[in-house]
Each structure stands twice: as structure tokens, then as C-alpha cells.
N, CA, C and O atoms as a GROMACS GRO file, in nm:
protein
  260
    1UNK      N    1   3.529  -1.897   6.531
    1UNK     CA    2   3.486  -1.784   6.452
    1UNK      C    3   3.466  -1.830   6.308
    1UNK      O    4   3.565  -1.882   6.256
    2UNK      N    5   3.366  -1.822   6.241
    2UNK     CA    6   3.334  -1.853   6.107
    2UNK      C    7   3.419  -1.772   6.015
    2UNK      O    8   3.487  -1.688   6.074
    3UNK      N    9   3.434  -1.775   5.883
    3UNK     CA   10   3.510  -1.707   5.784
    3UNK      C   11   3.399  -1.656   5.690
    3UNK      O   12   3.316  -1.726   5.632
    4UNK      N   13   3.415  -1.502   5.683
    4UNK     CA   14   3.376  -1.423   5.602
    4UNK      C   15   3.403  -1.453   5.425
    4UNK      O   16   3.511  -1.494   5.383
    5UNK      N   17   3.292  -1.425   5.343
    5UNK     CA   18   3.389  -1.425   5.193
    5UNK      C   19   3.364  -1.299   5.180
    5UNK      O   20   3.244  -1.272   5.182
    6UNK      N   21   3.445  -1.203   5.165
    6UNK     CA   22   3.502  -1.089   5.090
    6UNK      C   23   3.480  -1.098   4.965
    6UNK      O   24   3.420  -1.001   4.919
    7UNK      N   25   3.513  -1.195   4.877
    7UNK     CA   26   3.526  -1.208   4.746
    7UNK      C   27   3.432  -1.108   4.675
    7UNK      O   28   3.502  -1.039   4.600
    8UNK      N   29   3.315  -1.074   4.669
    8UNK     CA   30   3.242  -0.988   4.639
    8UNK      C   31   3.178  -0.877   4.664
    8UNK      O   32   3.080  -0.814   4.624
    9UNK      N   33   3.265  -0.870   4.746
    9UNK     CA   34   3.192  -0.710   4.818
    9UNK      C   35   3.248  -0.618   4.717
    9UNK      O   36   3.329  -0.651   4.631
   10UNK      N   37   3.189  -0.481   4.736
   10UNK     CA   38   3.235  -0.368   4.637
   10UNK      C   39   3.288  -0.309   4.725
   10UNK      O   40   3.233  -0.287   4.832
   11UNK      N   41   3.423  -0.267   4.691
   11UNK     CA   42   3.514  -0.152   4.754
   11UNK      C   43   3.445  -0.004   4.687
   11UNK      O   44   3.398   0.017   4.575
   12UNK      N   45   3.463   0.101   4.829
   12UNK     CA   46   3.480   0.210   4.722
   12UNK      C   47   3.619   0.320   4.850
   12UNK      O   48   3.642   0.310   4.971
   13UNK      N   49   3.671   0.406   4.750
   13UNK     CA   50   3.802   0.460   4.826
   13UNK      C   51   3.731   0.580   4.910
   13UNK      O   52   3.648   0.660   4.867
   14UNK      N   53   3.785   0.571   5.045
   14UNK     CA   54   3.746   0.658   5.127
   14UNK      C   55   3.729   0.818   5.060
   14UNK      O   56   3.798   0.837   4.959
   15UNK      N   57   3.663   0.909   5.097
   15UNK     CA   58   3.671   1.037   5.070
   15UNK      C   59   3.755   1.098   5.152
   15UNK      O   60   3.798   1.196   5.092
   16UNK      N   61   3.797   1.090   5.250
   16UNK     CA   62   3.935   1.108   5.297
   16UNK      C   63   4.069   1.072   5.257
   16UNK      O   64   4.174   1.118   5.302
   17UNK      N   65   4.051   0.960   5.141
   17UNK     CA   66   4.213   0.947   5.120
   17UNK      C   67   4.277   1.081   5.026
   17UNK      O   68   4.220   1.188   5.004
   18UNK      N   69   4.389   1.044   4.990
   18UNK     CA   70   4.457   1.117   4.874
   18UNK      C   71   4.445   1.083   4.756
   18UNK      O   72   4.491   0.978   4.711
   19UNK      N   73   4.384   1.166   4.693
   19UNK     CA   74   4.365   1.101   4.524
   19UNK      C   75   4.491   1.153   4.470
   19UNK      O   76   4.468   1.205   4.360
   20UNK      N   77   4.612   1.161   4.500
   20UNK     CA   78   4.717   1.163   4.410
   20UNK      C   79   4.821   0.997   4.446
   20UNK      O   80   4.944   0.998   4.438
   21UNK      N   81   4.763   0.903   4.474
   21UNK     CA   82   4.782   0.788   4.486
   21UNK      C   83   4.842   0.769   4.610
   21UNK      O   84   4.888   0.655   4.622
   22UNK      N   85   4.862   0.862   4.732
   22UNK     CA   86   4.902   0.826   4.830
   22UNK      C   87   4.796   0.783   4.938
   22UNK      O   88   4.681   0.782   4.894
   23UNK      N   89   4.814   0.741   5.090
   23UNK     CA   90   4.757   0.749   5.177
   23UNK      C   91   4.577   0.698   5.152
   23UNK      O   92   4.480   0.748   5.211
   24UNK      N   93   4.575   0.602   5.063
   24UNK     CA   94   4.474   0.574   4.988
   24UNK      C   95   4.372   0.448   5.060
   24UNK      O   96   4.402   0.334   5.025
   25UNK      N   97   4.266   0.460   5.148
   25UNK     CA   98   4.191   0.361   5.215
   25UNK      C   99   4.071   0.352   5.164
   25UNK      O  100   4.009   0.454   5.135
   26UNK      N  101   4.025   0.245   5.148
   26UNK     CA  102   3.906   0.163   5.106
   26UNK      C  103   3.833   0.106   5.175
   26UNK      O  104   3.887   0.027   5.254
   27UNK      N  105   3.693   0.117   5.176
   27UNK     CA  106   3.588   0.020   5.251
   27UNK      C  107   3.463   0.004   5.212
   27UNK      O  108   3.411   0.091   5.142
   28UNK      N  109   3.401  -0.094   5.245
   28UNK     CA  110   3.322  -0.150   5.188
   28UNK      C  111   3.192  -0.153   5.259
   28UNK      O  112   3.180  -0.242   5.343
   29UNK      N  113   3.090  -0.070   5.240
   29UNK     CA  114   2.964  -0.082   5.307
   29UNK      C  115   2.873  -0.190   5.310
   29UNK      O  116   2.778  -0.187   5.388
   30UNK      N  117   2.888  -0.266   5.251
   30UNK     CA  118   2.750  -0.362   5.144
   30UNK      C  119   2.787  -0.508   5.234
   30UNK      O  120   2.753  -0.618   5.191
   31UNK      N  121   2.882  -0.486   5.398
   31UNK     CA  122   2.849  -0.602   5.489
   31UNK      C  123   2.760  -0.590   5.608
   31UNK      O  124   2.770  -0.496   5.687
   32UNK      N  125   2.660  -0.704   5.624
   32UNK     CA  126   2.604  -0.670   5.738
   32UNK      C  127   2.678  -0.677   5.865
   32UNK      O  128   2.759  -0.770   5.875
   33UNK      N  129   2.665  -0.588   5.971
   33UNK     CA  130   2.730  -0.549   6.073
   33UNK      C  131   2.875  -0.498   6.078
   33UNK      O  132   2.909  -0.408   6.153
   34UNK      N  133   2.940  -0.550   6.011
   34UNK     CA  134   3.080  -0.537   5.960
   34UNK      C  135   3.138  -0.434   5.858
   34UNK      O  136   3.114  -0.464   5.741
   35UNK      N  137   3.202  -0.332   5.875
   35UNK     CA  138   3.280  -0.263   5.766
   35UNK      C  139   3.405  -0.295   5.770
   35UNK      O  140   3.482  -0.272   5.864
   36UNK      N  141   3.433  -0.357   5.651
   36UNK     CA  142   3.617  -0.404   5.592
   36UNK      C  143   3.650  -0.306   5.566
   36UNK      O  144   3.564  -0.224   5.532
   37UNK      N  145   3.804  -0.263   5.569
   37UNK     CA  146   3.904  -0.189   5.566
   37UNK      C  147   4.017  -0.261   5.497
   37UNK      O  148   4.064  -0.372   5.523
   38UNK      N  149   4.054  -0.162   5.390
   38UNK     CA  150   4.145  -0.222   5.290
   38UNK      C  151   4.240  -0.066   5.286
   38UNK      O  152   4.201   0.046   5.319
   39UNK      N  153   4.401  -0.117   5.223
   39UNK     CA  154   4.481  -0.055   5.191
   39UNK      C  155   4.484  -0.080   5.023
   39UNK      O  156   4.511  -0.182   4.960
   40UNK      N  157   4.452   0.027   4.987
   40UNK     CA  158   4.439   0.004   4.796
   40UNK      C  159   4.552  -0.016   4.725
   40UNK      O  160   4.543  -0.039   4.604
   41UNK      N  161   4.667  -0.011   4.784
   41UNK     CA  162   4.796   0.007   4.754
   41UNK      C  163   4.798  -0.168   4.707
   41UNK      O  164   4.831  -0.223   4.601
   42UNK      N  165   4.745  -0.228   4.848
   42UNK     CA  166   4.797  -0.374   4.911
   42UNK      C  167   4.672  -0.410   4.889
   42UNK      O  168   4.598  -0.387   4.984
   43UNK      N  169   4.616  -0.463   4.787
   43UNK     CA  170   4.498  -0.535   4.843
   43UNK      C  171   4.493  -0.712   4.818
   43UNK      O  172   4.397  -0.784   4.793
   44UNK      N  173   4.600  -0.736   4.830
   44UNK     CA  174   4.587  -0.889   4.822
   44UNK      C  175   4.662  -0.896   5.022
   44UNK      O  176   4.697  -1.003   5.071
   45UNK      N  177   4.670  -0.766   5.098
   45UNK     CA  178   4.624  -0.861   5.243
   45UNK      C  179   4.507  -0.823   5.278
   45UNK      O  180   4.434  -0.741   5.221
   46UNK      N  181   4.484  -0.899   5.400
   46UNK     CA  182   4.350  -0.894   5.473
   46UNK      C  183   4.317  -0.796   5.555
   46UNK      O  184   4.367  -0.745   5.655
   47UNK      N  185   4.185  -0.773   5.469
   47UNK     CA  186   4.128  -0.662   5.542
   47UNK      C  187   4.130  -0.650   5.669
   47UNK      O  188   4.128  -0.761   5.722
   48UNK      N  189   4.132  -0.558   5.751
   48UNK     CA  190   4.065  -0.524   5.873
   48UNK      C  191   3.945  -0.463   5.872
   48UNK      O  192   3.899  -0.359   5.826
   49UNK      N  193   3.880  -0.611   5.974
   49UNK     CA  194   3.732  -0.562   5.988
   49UNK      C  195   3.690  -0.524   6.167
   49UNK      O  196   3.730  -0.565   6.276
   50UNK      N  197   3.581  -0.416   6.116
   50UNK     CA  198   3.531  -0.366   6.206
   50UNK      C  199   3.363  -0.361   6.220
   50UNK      O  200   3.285  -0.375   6.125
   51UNK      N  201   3.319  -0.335   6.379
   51UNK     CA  202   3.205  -0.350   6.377
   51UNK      C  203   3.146  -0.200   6.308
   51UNK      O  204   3.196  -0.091   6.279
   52UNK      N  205   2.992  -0.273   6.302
   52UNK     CA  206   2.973  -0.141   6.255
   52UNK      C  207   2.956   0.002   6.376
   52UNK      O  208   2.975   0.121   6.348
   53UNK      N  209   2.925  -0.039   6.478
   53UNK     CA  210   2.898   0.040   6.553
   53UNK      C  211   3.068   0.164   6.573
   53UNK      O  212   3.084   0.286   6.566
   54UNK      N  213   3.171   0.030   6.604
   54UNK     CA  214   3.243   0.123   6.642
   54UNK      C  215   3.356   0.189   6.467
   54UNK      O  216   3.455   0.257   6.441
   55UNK      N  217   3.304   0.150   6.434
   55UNK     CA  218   3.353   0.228   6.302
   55UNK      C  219   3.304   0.370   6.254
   55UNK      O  220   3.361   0.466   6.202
   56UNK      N  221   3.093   0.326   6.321
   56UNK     CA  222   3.046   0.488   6.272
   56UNK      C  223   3.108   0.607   6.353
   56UNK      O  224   3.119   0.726   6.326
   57UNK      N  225   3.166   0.485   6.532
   57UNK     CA  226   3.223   0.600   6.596
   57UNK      C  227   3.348   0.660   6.568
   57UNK      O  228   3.362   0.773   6.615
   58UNK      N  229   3.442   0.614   6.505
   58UNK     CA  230   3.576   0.615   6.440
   58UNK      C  231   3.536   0.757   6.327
   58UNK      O  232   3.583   0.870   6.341
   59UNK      N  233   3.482   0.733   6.266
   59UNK     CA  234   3.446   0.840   6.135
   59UNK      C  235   3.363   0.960   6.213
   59UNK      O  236   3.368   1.072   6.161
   60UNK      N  237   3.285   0.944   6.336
   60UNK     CA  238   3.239   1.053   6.369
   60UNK      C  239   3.365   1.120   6.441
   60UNK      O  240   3.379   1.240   6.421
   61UNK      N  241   3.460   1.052   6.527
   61UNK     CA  242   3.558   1.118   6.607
   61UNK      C  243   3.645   1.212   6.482
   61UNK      O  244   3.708   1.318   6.482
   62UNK      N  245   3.606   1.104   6.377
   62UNK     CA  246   3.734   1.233   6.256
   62UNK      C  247   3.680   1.340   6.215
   62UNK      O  248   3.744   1.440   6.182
   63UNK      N  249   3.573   1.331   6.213
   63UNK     CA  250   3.452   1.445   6.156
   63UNK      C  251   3.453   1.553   6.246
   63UNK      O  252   3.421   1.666   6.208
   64UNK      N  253   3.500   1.520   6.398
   64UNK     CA  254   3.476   1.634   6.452
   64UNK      C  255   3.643   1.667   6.470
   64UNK      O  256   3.679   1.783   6.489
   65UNK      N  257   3.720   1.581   6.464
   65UNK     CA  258   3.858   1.661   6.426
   65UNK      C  259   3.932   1.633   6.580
   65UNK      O  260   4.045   1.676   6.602
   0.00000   0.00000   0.00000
């Protein structure tokens, strides 16, 4: 498996987290095929990445609740 650089991607914080500094997740659109997943709390560990496919399905399953 090859290694991704992260180093420059732009985070931005989910619209689902908590903006009173809790429960706070980050991700990053701007990879091809791939959306990283970050804890903003922690961000010196490694992301978890996901494809894109099953990520749009992840956010649609929350959308419908």
C-alpha cells in the first residue's frame, strides 16, 4: 500500500460536531477518492481514512437518522 501525504490537505470541522469544544470531528474533502477523518482534539494521530463512496453512505445513513 503506498503512503498518503496528509501534510496539506485542509481540514474543515464537521457541521455535526459540538462547537462548545466537545465531540469535535474533522475532515477533509480536497482528497481524491479518499475522505480523512480527524479528531480535533488529537490531531497529531492518524487519521482514519475512508473511501469516498462509503463515507457519502455513512453521512447519508446520519441524515436520515
Amino acid at each position: 500500500m503506498r503512503a498518503i501525504d496528509l501534510s496539506t490537505i485542509t481540514w474543515r470541522k464537521s457541521s455535526y460536531s459540538n462547537q462548545d469544544g466537545g465531540q469535535c470531528l474533522e475532515v477533509a474533502d480536497n482528497v481524491p477518492s479518499l475522505v480523512p477523518v480527524r479528531d480535533s482534539k488529537d490531531t497529531t494521530r492518524t487519521p482514519l481514512l475512508f473511501g469516498a463512496p462509503a463515507w457519502a453512505a455513512f453521512v447519508s445513513g446520519v441524515k436520515r437518522g
